[in-house]
N, C-alpha and C positions, 0 to 999 in steps of 0.2 A: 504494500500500500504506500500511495507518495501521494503529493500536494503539488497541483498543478494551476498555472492563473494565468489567464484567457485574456488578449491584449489586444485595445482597438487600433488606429492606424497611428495613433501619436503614443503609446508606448504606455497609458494609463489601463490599470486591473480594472474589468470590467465584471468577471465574476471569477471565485476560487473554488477548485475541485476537488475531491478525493477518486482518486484513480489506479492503474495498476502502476505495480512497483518500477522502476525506473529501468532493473535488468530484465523486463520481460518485452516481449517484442508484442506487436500488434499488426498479425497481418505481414510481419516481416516489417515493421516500423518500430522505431522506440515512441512507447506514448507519447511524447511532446510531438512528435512529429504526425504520431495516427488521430490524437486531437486536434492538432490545430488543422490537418485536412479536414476531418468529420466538421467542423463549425465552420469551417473558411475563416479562421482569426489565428493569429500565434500565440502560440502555447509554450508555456516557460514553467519549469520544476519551483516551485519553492520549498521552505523546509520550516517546519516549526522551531528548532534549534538556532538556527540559521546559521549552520554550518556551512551553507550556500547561498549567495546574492544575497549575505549580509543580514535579511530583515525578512521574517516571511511575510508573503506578499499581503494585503488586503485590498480591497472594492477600495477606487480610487489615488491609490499607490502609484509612483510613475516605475516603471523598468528602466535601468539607466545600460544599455548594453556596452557602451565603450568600459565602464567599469563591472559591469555585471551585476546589477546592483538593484534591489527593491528599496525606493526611498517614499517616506508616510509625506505625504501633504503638509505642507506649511504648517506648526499650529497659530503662527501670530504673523504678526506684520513688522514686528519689531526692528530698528535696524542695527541691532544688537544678533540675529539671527544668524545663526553659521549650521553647517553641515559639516559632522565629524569626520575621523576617519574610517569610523565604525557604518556610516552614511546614515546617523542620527541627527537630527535636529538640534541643538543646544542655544538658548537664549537665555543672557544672562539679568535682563529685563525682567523677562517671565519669571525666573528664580526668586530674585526678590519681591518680586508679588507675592508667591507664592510665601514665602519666607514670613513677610509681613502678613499676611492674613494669617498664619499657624501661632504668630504671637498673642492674638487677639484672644 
């Protein structure tokens, strides 16, 4: 069993699957390959661990392919905002919100 997610023409998860294991063939395909024919979209492994592309994928996630990489959506607009090397989000804005509301 493995975790597969479904990508529209700009590289955004449009839905996540549970499917066959990744060394099994389909038809003489590897999954990724026999799904994204069966739907006519690309299909990309993710992994809850994320042993693999970093982050496992969710609904509205980008696929980043020059790094390989599932990154989550923006949470803020801060210009304090960076992307790790872990390809995490990190705002140190948001922190101290966060910070100051937990004193309260």
């Amino acid at each position: 069993m493995a975790h597969y997610a479904f990508l529209d023409d700009s590289n955004i998860v449009t839905e996540v699957i549970i499917g066959k294991d990744e060394t099994e063939l389909i038809e003489g395909l590897t999954p990724e390959e026999w799904y994204g024919d069966f739907r006519n979209q690309r299909c990309v492994r993710t992994s809850y661990n994320g042993k693999i592309r970093f982050n496992y994928a969710g609904i509205g996630y980008t696929y980043d392919p020059i790094d390989d990489a599932f990154i989550a959506p923006a949470p803020c607009e801060h210009k304090e905002l960076t992307l790790n090397s872990q390809k995490r989000w990190e705002c140190n804005e948001c922190e101290a919100e966060h910070d100051k509301s937990m004193a309260l």
